[in-house]
PDB file of N, CA, C and O in Angstrom:
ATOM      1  N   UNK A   1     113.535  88.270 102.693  1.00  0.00           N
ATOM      2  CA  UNK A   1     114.639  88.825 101.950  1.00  0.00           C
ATOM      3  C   UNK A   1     114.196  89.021 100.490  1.00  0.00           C
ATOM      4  O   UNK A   1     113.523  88.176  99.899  1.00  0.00           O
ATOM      5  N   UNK A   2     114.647  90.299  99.877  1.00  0.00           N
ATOM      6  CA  UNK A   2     114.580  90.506  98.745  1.00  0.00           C
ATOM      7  C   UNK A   2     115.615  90.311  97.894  1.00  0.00           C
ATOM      8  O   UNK A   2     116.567  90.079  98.640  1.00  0.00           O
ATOM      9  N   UNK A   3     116.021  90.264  96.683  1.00  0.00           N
ATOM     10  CA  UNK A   3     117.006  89.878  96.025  1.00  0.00           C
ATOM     11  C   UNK A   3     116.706  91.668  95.110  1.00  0.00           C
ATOM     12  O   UNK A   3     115.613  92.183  94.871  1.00  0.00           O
ATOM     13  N   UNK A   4     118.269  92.293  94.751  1.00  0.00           N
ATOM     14  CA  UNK A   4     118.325  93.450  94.066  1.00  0.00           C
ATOM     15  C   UNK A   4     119.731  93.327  94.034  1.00  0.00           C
ATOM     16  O   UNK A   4     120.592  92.686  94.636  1.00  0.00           O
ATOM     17  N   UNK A   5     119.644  94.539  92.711  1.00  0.00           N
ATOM     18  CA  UNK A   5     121.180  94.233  91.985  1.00  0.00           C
ATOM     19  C   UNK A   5     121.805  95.484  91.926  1.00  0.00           C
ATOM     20  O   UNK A   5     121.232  96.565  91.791  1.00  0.00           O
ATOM     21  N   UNK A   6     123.053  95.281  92.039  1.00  0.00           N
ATOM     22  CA  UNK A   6     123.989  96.601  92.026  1.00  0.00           C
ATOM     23  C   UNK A   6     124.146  97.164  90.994  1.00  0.00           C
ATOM     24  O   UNK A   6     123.947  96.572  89.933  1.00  0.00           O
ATOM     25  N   UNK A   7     124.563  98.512  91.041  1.00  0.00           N
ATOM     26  CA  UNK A   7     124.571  99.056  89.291  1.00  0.00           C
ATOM     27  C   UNK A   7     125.571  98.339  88.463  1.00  0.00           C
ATOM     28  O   UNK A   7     125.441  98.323  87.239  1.00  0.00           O
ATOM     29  N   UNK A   8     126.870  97.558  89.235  1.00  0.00           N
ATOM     30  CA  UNK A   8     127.785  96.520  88.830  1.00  0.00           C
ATOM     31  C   UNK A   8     127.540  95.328  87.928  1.00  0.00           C
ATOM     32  O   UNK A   8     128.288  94.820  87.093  1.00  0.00           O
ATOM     33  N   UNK A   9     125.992  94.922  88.396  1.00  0.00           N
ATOM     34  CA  UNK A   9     125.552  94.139  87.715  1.00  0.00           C
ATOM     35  C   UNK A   9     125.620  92.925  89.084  1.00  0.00           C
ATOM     36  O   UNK A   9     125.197  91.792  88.853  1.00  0.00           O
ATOM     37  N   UNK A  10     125.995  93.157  90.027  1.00  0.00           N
ATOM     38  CA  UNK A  10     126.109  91.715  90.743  1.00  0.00           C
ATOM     39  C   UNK A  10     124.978  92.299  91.794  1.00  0.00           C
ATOM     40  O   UNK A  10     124.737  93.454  92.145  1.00  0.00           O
ATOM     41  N   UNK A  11     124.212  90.677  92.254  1.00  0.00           N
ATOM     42  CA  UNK A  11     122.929  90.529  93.007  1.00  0.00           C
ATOM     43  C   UNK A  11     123.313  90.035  94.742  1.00  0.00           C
ATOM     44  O   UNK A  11     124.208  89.404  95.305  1.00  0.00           O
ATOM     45  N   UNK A  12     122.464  90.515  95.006  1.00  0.00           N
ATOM     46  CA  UNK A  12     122.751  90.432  96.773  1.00  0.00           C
ATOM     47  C   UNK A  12     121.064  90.300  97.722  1.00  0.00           C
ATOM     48  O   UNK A  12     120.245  90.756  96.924  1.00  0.00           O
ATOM     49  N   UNK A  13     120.628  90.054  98.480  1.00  0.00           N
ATOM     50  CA  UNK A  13     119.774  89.545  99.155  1.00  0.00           C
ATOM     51  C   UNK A  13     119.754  90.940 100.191  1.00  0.00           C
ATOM     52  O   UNK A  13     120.773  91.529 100.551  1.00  0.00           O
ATOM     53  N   UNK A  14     118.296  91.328 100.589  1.00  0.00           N
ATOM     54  CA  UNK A  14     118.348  92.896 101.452  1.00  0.00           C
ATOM     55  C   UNK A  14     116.950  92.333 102.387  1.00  0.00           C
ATOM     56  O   UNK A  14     115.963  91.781 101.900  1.00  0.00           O
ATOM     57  N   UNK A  15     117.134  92.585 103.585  1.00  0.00           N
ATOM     58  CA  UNK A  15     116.294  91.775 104.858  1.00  0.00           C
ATOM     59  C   UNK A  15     115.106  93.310 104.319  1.00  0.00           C
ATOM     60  O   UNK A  15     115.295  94.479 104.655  1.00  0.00           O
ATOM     61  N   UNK A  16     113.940  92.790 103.432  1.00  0.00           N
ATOM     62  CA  UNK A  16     113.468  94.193 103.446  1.00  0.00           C
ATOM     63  C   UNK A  16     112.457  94.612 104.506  1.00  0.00           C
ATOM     64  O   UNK A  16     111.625  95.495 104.297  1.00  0.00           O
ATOM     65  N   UNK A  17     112.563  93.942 105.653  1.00  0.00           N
ATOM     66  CA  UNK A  17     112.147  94.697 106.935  1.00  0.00           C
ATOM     67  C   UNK A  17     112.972  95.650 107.272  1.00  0.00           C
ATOM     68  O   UNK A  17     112.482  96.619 107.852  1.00  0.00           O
ATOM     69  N   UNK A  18     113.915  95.636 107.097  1.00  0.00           N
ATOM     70  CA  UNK A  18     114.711  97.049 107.355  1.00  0.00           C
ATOM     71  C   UNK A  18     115.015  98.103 106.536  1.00  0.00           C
ATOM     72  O   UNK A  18     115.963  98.887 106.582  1.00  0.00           O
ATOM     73  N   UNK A  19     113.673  97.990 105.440  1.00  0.00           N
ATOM     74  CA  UNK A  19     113.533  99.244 104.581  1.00  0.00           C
ATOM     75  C   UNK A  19     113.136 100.239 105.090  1.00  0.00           C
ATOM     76  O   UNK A  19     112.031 100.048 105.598  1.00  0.00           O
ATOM     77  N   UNK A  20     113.686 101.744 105.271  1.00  0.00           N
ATOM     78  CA  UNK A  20     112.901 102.794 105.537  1.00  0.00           C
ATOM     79  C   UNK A  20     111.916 103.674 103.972  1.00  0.00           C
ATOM     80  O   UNK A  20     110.712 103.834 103.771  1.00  0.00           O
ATOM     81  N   UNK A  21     113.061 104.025 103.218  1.00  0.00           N
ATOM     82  CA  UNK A  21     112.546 104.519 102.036  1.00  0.00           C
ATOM     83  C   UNK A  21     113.204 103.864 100.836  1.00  0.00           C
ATOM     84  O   UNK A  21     114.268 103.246 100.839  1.00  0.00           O
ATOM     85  N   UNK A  22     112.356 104.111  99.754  1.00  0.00           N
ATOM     86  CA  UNK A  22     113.131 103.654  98.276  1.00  0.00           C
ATOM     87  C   UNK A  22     112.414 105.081  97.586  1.00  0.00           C
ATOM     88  O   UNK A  22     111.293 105.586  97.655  1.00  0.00           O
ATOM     89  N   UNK A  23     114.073 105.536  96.681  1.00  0.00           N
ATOM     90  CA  UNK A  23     113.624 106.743  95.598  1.00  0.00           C
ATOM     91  C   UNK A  23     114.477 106.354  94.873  1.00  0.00           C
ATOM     92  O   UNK A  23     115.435 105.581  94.908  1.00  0.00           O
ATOM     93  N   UNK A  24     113.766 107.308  93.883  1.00  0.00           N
ATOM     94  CA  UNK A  24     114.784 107.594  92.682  1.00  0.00           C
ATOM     95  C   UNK A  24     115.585 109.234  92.281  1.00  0.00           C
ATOM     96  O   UNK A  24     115.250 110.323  92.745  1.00  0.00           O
ATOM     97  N   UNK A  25     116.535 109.002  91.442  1.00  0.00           N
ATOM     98  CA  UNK A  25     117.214 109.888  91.589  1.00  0.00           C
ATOM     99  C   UNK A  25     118.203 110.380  90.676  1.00  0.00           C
ATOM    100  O   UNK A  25     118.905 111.388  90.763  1.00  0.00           O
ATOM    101  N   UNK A  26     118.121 109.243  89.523  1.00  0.00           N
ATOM    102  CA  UNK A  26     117.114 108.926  89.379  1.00  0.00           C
ATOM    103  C   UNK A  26     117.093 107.089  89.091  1.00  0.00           C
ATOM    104  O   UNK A  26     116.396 106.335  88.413  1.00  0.00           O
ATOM    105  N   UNK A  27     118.292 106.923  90.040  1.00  0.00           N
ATOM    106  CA  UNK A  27     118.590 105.177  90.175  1.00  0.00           C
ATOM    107  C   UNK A  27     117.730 105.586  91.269  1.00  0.00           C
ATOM    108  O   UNK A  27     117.596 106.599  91.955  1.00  0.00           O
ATOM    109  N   UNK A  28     117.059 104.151  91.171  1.00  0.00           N
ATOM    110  CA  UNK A  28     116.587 103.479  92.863  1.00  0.00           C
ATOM    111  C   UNK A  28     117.369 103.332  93.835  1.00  0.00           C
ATOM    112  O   UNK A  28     118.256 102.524  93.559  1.00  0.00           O
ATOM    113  N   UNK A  29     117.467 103.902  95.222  1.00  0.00           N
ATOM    114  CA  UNK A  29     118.056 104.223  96.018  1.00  0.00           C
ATOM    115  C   UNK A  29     117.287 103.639  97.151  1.00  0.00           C
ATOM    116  O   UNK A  29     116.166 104.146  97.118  1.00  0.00           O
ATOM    117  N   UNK A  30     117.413 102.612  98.356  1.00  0.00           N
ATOM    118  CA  UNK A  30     116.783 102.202  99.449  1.00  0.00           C
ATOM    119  C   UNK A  30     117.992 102.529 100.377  1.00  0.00           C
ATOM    120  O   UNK A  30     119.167 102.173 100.282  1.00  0.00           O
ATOM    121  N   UNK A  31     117.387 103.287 101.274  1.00  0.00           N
ATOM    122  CA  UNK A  31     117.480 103.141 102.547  1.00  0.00           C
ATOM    123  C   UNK A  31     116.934 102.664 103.856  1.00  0.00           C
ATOM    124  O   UNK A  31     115.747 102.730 104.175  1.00  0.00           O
ATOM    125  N   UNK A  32     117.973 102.145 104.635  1.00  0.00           N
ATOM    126  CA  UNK A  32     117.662 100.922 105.988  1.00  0.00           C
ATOM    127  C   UNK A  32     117.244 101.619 106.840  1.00  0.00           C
ATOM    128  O   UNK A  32     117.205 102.796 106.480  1.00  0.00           O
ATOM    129  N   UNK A  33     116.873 101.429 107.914  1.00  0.00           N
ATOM    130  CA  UNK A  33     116.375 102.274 109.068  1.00  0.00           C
ATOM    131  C   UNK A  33     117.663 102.341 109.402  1.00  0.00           C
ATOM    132  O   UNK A  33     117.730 103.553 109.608  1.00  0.00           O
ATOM    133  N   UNK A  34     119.184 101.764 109.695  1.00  0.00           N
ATOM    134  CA  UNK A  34     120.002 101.846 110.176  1.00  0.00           C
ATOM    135  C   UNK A  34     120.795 102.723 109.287  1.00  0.00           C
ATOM    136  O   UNK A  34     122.012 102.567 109.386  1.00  0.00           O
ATOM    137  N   UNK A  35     120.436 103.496 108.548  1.00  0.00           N
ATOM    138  CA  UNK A  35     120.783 104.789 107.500  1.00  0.00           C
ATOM    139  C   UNK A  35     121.678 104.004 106.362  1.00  0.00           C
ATOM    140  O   UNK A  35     121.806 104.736 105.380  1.00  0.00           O
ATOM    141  N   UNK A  36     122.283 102.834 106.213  1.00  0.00           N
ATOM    142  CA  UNK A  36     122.699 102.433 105.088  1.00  0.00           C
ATOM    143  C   UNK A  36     122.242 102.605 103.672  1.00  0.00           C
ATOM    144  O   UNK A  36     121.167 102.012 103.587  1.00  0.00           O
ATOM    145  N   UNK A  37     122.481 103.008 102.809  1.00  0.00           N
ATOM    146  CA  UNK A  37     122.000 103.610 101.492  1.00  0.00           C
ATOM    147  C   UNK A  37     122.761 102.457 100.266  1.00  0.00           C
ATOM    148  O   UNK A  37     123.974 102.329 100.104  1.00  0.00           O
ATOM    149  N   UNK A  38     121.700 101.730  99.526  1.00  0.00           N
ATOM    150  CA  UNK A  38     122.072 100.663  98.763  1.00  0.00           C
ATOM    151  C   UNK A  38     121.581 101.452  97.106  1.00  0.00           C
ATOM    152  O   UNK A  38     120.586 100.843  96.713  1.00  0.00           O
ATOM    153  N   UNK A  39     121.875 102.275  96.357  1.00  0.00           N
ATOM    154  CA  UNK A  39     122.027 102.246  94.746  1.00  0.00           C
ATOM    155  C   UNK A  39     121.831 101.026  94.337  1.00  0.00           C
ATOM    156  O   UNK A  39     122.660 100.143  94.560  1.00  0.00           O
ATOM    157  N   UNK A  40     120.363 100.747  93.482  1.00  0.00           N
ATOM    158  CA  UNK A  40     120.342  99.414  92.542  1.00  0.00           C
ATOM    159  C   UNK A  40     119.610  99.723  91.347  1.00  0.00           C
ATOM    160  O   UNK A  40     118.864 100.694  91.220  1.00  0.00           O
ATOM    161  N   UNK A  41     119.926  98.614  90.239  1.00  0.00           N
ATOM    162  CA  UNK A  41     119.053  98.606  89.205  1.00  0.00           C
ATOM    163  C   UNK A  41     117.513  98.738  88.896  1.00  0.00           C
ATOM    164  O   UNK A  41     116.874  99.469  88.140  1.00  0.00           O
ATOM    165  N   UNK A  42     117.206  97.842  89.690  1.00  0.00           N
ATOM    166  CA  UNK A  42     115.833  97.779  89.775  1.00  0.00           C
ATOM    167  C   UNK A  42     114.351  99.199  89.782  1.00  0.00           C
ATOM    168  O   UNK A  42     114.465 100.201  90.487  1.00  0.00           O
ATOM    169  N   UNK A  43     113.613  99.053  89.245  1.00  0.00           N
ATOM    170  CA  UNK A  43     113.102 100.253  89.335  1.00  0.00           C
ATOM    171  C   UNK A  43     112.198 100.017  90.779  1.00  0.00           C
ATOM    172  O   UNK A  43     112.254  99.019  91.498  1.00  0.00           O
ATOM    173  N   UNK A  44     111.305 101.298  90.996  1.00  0.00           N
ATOM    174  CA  UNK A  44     110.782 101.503  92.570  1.00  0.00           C
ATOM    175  C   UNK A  44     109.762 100.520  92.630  1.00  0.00           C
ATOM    176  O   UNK A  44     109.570 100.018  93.737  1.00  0.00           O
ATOM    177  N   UNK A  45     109.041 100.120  91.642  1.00  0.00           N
ATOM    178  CA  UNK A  45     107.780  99.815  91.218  1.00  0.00           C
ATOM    179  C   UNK A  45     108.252  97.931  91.653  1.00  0.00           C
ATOM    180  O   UNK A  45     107.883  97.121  92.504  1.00  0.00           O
ATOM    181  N   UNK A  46     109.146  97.933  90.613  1.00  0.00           N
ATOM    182  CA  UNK A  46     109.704  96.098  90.821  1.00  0.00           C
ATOM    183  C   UNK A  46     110.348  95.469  92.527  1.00  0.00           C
ATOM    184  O   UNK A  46     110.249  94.332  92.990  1.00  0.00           O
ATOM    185  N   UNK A  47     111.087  96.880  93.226  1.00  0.00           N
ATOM    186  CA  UNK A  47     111.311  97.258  94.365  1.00  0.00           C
ATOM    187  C   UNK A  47     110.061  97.008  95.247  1.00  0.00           C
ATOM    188  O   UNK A  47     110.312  96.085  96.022  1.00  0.00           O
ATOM    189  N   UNK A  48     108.856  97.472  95.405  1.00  0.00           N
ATOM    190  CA  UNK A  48     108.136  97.542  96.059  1.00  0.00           C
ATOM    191  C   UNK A  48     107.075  96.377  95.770  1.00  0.00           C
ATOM    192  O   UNK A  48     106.428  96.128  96.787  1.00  0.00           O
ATOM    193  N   UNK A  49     106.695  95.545  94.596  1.00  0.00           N
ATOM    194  CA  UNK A  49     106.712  94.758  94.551  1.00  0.00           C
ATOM    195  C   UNK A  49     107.294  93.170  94.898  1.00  0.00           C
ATOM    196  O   UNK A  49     106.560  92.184  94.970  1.00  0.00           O
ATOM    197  N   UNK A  50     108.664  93.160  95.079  1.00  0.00           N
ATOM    198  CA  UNK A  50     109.082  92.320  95.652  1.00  0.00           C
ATOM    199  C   UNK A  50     108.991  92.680  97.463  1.00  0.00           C
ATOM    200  O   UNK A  50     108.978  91.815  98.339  1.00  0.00           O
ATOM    201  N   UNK A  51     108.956  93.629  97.603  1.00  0.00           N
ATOM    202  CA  UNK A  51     108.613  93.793  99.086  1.00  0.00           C
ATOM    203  C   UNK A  51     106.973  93.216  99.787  1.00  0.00           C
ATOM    204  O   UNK A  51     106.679  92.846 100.924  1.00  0.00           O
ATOM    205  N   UNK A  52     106.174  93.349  98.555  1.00  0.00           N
ATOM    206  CA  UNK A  52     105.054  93.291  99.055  1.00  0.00           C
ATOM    207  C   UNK A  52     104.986  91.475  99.178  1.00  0.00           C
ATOM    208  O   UNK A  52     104.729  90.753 100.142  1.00  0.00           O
ATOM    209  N   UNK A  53     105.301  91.189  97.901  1.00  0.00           N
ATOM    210  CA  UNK A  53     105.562  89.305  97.791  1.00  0.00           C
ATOM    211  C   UNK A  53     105.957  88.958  98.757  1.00  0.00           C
ATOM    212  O   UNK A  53     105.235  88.238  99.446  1.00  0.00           O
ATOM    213  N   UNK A  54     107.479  89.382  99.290  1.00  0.00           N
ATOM    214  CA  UNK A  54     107.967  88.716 100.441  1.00  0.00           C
ATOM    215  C   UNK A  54     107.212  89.126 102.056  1.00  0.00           C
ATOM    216  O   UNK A  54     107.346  88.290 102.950  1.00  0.00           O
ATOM    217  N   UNK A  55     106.591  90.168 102.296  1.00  0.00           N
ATOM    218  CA  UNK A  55     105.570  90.470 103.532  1.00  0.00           C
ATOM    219  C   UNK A  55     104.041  89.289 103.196  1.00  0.00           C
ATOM    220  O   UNK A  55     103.427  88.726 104.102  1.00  0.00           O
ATOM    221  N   UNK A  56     103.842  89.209 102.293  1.00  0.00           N
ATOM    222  CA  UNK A  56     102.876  87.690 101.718  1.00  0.00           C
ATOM    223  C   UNK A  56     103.387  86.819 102.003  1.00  0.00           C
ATOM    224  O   UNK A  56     102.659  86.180 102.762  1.00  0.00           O
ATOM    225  N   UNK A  57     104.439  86.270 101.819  1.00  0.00           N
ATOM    226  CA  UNK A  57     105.026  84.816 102.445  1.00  0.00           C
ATOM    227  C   UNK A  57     105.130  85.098 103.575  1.00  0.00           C
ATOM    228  O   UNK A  57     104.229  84.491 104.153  1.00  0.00           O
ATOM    229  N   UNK A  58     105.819  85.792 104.426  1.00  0.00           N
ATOM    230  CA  UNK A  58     105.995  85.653 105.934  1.00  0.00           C
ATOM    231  C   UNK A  58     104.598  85.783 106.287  1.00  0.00           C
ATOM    232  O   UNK A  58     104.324  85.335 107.400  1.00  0.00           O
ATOM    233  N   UNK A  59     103.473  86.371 105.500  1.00  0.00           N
ATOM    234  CA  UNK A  59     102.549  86.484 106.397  1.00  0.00           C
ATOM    235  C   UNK A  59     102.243  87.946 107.327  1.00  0.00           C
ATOM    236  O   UNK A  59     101.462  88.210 108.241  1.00  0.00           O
ATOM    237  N   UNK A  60     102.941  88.467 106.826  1.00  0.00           N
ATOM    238  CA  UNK A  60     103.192  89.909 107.671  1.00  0.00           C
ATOM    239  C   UNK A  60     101.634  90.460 107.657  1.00  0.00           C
ATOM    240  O   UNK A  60     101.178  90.735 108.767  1.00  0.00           O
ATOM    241  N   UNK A  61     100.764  90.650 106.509  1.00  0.00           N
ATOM    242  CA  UNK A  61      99.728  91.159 106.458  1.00  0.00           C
ATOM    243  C   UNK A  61      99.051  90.004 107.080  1.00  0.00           C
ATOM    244  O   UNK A  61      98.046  90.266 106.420  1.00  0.00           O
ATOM    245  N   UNK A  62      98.806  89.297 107.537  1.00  0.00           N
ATOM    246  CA  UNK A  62      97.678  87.968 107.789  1.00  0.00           C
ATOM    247  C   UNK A  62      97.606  87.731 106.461  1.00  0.00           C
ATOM    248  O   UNK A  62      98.295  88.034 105.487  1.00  0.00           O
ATOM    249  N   UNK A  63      96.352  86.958 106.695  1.00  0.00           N
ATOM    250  CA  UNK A  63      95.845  85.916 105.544  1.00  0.00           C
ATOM    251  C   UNK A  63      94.929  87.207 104.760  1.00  0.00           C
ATOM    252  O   UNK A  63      94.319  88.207 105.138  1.00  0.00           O
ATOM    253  N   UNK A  64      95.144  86.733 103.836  1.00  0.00           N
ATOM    254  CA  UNK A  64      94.516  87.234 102.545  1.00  0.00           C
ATOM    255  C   UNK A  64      92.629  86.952 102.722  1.00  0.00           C
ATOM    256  O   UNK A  64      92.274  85.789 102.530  1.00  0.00           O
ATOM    257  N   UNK A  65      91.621  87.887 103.038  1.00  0.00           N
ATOM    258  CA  UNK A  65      90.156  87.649 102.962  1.00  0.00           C
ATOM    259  C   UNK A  65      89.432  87.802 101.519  1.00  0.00           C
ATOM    260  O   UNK A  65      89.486  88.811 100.816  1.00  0.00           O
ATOM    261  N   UNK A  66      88.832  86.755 101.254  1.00  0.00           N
ATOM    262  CA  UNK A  66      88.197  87.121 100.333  1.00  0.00           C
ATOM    263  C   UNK A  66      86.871  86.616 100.481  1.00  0.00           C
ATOM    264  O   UNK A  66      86.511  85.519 100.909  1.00  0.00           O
ATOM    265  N   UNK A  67      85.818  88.131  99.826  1.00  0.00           N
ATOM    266  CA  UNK A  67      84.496  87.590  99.899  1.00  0.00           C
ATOM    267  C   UNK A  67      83.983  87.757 101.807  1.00  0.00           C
ATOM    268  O   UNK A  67      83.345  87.025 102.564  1.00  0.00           O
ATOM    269  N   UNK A  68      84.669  89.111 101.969  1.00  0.00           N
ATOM    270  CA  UNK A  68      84.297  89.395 103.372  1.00  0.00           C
ATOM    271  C   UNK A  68      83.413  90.710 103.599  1.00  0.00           C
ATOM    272  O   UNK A  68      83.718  91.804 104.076  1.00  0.00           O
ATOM    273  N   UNK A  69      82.267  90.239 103.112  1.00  0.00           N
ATOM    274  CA  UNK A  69      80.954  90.548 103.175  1.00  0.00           C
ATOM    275  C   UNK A  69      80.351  90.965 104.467  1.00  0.00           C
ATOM    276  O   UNK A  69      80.886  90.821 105.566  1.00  0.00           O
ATOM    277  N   UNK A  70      78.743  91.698 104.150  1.00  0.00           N
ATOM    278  CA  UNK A  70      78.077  91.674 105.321  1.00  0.00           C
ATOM    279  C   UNK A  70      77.221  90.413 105.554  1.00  0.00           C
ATOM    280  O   UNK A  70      76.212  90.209 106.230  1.00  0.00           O
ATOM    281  N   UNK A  71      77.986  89.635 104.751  1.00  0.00           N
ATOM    282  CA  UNK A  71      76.333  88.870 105.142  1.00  0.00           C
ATOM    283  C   UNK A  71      77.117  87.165 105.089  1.00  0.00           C
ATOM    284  O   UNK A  71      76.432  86.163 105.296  1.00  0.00           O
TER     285      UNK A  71
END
């Protein structure tokens, strides 16, 4: 779960596995695969960043390699 805020100013939690797209529009605009359309503050950049953090904790990408060489 990601945390993002309404143009209201109040914050809410978004399962961001069920992100399809985020634009601007020039608010940040995400849409769910289930076509729900959420308007928030946040820009795309801070958006997609917290998406990437939270796919790092679950682990979604595997483990992080480093130093994966030929040799």
């Amino acid at each position: 779960m990601i945390q993002v805020t309404k143009l209201n100013g109040k914050s809410f939690y978004l399962n961001a596995l069920y992100i399809e797209t985020i634009e601007s529009f020039p608010d940040t605009t995400i849409t769910l695969t289930n076509g729900h359309k959420y308007v928030v503050s946040e820009s795309e950049i801070l958006i997609r960043e917290r998406i990437l953090d939270f796919y790092q904790s679950i682990q979604f990408f595997g483990h992080k390699q480093e130093g994966h060489g030929d040799g």
